[in-house]
C-alpha positions as CSV (number, residue, x, y, z in Angstrom):
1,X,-13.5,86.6,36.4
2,X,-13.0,83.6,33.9
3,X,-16.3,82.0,32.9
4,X,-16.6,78.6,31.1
5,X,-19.7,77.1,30.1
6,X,-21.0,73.6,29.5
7,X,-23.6,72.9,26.5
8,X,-25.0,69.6,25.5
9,X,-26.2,68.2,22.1
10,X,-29.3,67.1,23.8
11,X,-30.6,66.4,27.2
12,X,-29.4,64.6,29.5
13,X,-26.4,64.9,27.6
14,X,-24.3,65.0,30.8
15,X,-23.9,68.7,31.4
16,X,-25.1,68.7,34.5
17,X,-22.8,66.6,35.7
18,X,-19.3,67.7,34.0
19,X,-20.6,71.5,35.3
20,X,-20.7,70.0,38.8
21,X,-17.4,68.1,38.6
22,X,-15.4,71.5,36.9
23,X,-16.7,72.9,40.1
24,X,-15.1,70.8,42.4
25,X,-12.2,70.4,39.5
26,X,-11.8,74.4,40.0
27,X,-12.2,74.5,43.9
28,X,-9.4,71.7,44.2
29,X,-7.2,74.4,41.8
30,X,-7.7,76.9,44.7
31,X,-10.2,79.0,42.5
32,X,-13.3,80.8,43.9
33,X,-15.8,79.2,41.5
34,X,-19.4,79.6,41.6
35,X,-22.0,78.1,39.2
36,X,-24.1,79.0,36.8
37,X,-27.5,78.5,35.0
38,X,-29.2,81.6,33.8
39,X,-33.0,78.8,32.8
40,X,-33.7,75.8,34.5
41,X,-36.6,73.6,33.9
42,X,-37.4,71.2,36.4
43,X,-39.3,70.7,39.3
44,X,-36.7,68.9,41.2
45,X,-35.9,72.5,43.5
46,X,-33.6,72.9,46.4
47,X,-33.7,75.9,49.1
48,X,-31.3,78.1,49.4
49,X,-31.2,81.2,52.2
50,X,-32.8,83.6,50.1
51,X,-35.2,81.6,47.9
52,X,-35.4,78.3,45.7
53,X,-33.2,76.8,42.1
54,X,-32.9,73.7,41.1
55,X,-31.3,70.9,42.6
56,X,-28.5,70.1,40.1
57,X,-27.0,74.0,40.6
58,X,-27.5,73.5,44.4
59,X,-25.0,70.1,44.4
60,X,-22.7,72.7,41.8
61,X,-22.4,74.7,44.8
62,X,-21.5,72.0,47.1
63,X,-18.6,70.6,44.7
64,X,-17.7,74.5,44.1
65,X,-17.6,74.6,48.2
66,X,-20.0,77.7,48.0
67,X,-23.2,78.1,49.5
68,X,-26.0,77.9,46.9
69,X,-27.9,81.1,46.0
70,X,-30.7,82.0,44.1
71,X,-27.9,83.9,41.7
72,X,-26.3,80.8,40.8
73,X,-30.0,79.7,39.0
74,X,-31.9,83.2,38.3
75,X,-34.6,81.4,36.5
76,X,-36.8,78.6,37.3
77,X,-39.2,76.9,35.5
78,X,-41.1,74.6,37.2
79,X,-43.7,72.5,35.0
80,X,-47.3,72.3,35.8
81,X,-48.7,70.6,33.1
82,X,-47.4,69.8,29.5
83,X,-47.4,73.3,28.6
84,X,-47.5,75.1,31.6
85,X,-45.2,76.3,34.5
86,X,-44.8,78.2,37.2
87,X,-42.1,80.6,36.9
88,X,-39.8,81.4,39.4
89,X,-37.4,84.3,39.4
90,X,-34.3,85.2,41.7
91,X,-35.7,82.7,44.1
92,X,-39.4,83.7,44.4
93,X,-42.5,83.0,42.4
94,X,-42.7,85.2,39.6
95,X,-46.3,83.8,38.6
96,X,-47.4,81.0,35.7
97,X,-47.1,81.1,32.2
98,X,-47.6,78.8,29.5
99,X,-45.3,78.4,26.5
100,X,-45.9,80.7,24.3
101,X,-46.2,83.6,27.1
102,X,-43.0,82.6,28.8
103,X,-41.4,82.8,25.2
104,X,-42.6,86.3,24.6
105,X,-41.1,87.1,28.3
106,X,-37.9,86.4,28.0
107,X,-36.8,89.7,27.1
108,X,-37.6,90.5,30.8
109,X,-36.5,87.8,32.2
110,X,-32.8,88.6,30.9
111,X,-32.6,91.5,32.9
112,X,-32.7,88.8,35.9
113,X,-30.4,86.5,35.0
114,X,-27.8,89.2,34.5
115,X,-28.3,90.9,37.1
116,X,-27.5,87.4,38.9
117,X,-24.6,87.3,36.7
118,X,-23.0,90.2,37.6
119,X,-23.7,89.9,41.4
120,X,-21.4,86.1,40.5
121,X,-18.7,88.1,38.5
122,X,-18.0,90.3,41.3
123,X,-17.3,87.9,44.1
124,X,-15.2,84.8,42.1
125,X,-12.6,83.9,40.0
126,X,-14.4,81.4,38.1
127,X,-18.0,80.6,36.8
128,X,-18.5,77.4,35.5
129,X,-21.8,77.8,33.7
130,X,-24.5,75.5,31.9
131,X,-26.5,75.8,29.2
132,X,-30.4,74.4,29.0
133,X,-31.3,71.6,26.2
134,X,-29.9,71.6,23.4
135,X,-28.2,75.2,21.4
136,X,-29.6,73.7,17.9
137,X,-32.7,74.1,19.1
138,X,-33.6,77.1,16.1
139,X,-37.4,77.7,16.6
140,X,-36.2,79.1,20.0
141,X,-33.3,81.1,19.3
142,X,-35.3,84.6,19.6
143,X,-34.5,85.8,23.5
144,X,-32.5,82.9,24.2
145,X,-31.1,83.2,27.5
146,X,-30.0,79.4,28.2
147,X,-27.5,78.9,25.9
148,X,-25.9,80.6,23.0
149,X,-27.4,83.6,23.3
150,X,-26.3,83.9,27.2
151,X,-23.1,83.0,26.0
152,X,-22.6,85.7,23.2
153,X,-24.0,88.0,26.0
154,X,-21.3,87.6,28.0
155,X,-18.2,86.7,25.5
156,X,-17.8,82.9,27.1
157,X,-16.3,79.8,25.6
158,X,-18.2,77.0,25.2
159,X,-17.4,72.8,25.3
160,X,-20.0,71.2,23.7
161,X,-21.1,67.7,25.1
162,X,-21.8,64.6,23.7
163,X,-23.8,61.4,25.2
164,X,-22.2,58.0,23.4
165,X,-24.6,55.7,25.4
166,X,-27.6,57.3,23.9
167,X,-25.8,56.6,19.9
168,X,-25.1,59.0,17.2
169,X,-22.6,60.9,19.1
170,X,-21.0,62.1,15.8
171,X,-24.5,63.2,14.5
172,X,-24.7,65.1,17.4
173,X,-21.6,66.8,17.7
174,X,-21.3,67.8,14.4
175,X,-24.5,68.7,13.4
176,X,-25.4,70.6,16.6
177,X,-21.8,72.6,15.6
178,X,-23.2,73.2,12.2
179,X,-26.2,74.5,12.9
180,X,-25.0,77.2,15.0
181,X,-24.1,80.8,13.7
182,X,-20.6,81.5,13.1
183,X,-19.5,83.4,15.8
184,X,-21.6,80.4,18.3
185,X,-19.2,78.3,16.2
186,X,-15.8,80.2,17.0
187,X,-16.7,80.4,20.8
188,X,-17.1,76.7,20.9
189,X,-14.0,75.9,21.8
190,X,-13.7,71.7,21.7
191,X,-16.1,68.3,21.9
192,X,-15.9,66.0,25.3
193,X,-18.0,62.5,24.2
194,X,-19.7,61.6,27.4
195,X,-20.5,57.5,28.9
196,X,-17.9,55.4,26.8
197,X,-17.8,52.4,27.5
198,X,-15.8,50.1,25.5
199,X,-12.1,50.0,23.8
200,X,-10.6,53.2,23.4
201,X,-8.9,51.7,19.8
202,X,-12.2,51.9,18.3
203,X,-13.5,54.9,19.2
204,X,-10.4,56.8,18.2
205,X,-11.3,57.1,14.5
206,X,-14.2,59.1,14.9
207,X,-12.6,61.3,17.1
208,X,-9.9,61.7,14.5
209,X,-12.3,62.5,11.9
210,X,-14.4,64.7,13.8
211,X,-11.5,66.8,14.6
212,X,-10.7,66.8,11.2
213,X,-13.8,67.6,9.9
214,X,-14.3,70.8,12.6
215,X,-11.2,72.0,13.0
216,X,-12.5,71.5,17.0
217,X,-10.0,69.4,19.4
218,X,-12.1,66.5,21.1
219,X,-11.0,67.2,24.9
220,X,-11.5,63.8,26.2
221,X,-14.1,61.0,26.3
222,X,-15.6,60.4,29.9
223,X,-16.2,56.8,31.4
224,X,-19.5,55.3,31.8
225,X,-19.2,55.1,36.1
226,X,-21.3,52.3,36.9
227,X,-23.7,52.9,39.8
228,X,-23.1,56.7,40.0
229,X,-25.7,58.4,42.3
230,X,-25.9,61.9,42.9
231,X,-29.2,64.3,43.2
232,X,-30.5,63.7,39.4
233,X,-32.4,67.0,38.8
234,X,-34.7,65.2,36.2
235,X,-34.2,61.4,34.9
236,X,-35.8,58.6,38.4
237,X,-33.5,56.1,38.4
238,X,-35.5,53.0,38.0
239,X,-33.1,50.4,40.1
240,X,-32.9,49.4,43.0
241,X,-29.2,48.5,45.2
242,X,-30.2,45.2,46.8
243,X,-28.6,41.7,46.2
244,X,-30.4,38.7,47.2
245,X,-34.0,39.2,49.0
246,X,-34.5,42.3,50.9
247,X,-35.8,42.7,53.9
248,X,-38.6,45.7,53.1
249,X,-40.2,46.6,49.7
250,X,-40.5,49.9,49.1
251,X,-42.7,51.0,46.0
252,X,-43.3,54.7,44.7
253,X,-45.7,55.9,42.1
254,X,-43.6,58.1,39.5
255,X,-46.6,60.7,39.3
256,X,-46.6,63.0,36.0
257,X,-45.7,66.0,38.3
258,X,-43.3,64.3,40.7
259,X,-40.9,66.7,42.5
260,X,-38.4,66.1,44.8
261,X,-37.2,62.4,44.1
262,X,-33.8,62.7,45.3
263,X,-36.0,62.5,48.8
264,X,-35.6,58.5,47.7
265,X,-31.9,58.1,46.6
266,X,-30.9,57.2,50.4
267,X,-32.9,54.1,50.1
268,X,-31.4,53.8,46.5
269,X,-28.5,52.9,48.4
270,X,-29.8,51.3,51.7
271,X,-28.4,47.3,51.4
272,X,-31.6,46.1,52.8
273,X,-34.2,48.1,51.0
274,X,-35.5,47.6,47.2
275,X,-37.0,50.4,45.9
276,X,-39.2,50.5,43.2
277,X,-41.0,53.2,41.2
278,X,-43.9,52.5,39.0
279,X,-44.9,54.8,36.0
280,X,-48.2,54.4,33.9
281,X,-50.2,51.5,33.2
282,X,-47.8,49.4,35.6
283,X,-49.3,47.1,38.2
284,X,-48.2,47.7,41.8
285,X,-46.4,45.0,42.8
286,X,-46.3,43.8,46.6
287,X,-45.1,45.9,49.0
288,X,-44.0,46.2,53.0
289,X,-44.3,50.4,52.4
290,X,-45.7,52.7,49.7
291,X,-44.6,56.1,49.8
292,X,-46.8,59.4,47.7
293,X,-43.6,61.4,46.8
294,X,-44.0,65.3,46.7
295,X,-45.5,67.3,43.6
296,X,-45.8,69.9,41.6
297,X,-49.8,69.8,41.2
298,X,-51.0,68.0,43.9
299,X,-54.7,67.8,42.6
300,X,-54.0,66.6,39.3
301,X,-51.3,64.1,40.5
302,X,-54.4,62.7,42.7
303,X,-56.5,62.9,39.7
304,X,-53.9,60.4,38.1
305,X,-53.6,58.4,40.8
306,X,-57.2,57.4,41.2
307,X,-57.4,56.9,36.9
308,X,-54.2,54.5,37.7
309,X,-56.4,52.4,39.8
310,X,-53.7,53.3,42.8
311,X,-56.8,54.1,45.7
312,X,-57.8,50.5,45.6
313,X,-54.5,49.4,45.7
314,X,-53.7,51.6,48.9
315,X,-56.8,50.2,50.4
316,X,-55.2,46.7,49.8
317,X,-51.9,47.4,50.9
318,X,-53.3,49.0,54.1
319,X,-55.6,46.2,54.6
320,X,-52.8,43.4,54.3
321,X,-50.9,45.3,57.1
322,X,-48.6,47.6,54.9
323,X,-47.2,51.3,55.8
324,X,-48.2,53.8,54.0
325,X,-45.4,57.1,53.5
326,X,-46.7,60.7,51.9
327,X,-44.0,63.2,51.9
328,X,-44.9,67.1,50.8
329,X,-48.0,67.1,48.1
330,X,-48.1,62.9,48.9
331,X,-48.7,64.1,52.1
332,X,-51.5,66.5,51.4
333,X,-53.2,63.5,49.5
334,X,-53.6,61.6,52.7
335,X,-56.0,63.5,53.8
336,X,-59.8,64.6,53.3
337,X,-59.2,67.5,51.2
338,X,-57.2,69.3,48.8
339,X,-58.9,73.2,48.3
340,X,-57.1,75.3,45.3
341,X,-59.7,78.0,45.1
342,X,-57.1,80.3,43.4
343,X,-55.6,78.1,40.8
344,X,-52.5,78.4,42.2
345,X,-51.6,74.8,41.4
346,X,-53.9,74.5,38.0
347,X,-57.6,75.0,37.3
348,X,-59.4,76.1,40.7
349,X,-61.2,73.8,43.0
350,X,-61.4,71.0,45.5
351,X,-60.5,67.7,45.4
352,X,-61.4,65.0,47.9
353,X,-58.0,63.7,49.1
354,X,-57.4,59.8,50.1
355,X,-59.1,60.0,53.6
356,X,-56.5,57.9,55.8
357,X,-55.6,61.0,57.9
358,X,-58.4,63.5,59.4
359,X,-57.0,67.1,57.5
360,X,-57.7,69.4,55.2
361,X,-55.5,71.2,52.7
362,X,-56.2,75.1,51.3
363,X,-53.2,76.2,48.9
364,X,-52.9,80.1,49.8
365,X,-50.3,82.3,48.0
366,X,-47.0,82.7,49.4
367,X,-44.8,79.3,49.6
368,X,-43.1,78.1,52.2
369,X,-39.2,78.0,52.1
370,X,-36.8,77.0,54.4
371,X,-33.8,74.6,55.6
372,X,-34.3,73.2,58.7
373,X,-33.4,70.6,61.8
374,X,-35.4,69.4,64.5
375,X,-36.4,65.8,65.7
376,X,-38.7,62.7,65.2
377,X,-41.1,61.5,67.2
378,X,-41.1,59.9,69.6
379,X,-37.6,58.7,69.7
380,X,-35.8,62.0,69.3
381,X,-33.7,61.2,67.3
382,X,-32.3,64.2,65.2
383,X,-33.7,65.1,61.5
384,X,-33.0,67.6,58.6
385,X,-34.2,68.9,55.4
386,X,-36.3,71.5,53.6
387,X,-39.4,72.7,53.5
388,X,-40.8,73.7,49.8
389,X,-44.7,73.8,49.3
390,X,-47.8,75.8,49.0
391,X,-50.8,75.3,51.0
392,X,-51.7,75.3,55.1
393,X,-53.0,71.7,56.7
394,X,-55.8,71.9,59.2
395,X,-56.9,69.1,61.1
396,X,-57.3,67.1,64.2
397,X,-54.5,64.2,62.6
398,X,-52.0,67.1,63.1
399,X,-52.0,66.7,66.8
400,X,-50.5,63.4,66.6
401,X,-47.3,64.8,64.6
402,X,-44.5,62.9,63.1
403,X,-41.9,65.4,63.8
404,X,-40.7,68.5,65.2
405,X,-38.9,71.1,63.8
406,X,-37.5,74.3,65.7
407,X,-40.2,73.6,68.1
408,X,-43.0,73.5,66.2
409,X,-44.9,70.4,65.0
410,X,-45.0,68.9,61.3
411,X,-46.9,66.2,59.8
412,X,-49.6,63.3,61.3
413,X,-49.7,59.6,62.3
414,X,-52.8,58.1,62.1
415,X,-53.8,56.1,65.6
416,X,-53.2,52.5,64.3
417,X,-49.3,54.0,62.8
418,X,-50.2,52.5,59.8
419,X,-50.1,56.1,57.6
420,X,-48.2,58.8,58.7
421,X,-46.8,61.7,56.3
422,X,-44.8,64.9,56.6
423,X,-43.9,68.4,54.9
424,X,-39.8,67.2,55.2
425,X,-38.1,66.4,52.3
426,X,-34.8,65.0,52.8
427,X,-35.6,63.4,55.7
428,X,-34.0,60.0,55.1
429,X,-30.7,61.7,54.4
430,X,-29.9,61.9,57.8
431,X,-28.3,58.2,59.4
432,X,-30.3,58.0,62.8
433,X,-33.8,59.1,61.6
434,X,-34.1,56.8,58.3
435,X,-33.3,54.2,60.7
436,X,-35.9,55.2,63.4
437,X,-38.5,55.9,60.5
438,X,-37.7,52.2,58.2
439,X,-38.3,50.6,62.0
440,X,-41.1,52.5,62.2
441,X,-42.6,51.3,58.7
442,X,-41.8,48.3,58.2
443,X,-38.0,47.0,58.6
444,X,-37.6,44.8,61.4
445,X,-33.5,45.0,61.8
446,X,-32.2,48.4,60.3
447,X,-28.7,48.4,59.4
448,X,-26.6,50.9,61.7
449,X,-24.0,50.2,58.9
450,X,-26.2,52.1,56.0
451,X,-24.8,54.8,53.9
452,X,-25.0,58.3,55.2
453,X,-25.8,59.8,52.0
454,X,-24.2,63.4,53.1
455,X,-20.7,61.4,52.8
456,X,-22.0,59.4,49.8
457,X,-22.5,62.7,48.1
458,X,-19.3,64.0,48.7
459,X,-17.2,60.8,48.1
460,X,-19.3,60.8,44.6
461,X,-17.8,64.3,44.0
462,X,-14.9,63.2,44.3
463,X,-14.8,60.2,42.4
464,X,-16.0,62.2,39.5
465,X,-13.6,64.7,40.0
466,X,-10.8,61.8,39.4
467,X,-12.4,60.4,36.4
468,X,-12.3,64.1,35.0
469,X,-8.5,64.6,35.8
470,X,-8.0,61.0,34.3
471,X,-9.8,61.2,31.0
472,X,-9.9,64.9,30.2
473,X,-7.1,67.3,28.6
474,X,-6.7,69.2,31.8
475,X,-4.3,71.3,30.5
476,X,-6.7,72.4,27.7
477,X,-9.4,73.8,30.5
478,X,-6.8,75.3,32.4
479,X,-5.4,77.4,29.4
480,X,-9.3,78.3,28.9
481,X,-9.6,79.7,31.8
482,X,-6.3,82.0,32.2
């Protein structure tokens, strides 16, 4: 077994994405590659057959042509406030811990992520792994088990990462390289300066230099690929991929706990659909459908909602003749009641939901995970996705379901079809039902012609897969791994 692993000066550095691409670089080399992330910290999640990890290691898998597992991302932290999270570990919840407690418990959690390691190491010929944040990041060296300190564990070179969009990417480089220990510094093994866009000529100074000044080979600088979209585990792209006007106006609220988003990257890419997601202290502009995306605290996203001034903004939507969309925890909104009597979400209690759909919600321990296929209704038309939540919905709206899966009902439409919402994420993945839903709520002419975003996924591997083999010293990575 050869393992490589991807750091980054900062985040968002790109790491996620050259990990993915070496994936599919390594597959397409006729290795058995898996990857790799020992922390993640997001609560953009994807299930796998024997738990949940996060979204960016579950697209690694599908460029590394593997199925994902919980041992390709051991730990999970999901956040449930600014210093809280709920941990999850080998797939399952482990329980919730702020900060400072999940800092004192990574001495246990290690025994996890190697464990997950050495279940990887056994099967394939390759891990491409990727480190968390940033390695410079001294006030939490102690335990470390994302970066570094996973990597001394296990004797692995490192390429460091740069982001040139952001500036600075010499600061970066070279000072995340100089504040590293010695040995961190022999193990990194070269530089790749991410996003360039711009003439070659005048970048290749600094590159001189800071191969000069390290004594560290700069392995290639990577493009800036305009209008690149693949499931982003953490940054919402804010644009939307219409030219002239479109035909329906879709608007999300970017809550403070938002999970899931990628549930919105199909109509990202739908030509008739402009999507729009409004953060804080942004009015909500006019819209044909608003959709309540999933969460990670459903009671305190609701909380935020109302102090946004969102409820009287539904009720004038509604009132105009607009659709309203909850998918997941935007979902349990809709309805009359949200019970957390064990604080599994936050601080215990109730909350009175939105109202538009006659349910109740109780969190309970024990959350529900699976993959799944089944239907909408009425047309029949064939749907997919995951299920990934806490909490059990009650109510007379649930005899008017939305869909079903493996014969068993899911979701409500409210009598007038005005609000409807569903536990399904990913259902506007699939080609037939986003156009049988967008009918549904609100566009008059769907487009048979819009992307299926399974095959936009995979021709966005591959395009990054060129752009690596164009720009990067192959040779170089190869030579690491043999």
């Amino acid at each position: 077994m050869r393992p490589l692993m991807v750091q980054g000066c900062t985040s968002w550095a790109g790491k996620s994405l050259l990990a993915t691409v070496l994936c599919r670089w390594a597959s397409d080399q006729g290795f058995d590659v898996a990857p790799f992330k020992a922390q993640n910290m997001a609560n953009n999640a994807r299930v796998t057959p024997d738990g949940e990890i996060g979204v960016a290691q579950w697209l690694q898998a599908r460029a590394a042509r593997v199925e994902p597992s919980v041992h390709h991302n051991p730990v999970l932290l999901k956040p449930e406030s600014d210093r809280g999270a709920q941990v999850i570990l080998r797939g399952r919840v482990h329980g919730h811990m702020d900060a400072l407690e999940y800092h004192a418990y990574k001495g246990e959690a290690r025994a996890s992520v190697m464990a997950a390691w050495q279940a990887l190491s056994s099967r394939f010929d390759v891990i491409i792994a990727e480190g968390a944040g940033s390695p410079a990041e001294i006030n939490l060296r102690r335990n470390d088990i994302a970066n570094m300190g996973f990597a001394e564990m296990i004797d692995c070179p490192v390429l460091l990462v740069g982001d040139i969009d952001r500036g600075g990417v010499f600061a970066q480089l070279l000072g995340t390289l100089a504040l590293l220990s010695a040995s961190e510094q022999a193990r990194t093994r070269g530089f790749i300066v991410n996003r360039f866009r711009g003439d070659m000529a005048l970048l290749q100074p600094g590159l001189d230099w800071l191969e000069a000044r390290t004594g560290k080979p700069v392995l290639g600088t990577l493009p800036y690929l305009q209008g690149l979209l693949l499931d982003a585990e953490d940054s919402i792209g804010r644009e939307g991929r219409t030219s002239g006007e479109p035909a329906l106006r879709v608007v999300v609220p970017a809550l403070p706990r938002i999970s899931n988003h990628n549930d919105f990257d199909p109509l990202r890419l739908h030509p008739q659909v402009q999507l729009t997601f409004v953060g804080p202290n942004q009015p909500v502009p006019p819209a044909d459908l608003i959709i309540l995306p999933g969460s990670k605290n459903t009671r305190s996203d609701l909380e935020w909602l109302r102090a946004q001034g969102w409820e009287p903004a539904l009720q004038r939507h509604l009132r105009y003749g607009g659709k309203l969309l909850g998918i997941c925890g935007g979902f349990q909104m809709l309805g009359e009641w949200v019970h957390d009597l064990q604080g599994l979400e936050g601080p215990p209690g109730s909350s009175p939901g939105l109202g538009w759909l006659n349910f109740q919600t109780r969190m309970v321990a024990g959350k529900q995970l699976c993959n799944v296929e089944g239907r909408v209704l009425p047309e029949g038309v064939p749907v997919g996705g995951y299920e990934i939540h806490n909490g059990v919905s009650e109510g007379p709206a649930l005899a008017r379901p939305l869909i079903e899966l493996g014969g068993r009902a899911d979701g409500a439409v409210s009598e007038d079809g005005q609000v409807m919402g569903t536990y399904l994420h990913g259902l506007f993945d699939w080609p037939q039902a986003r156009r049988a839903l967008l009918a549904r709520l609100g566009l008059e002419q769907p487009d048979a012609e819009a992307v299926d975003y399974r095959e936009h996924r995979q021709r966005e591997l591959d395009r990054l897969a060129d752009a690596v083999e164009a720009h990067l010293d192959m040779a170089a990575l190869m030579a690491m791994l043999e």
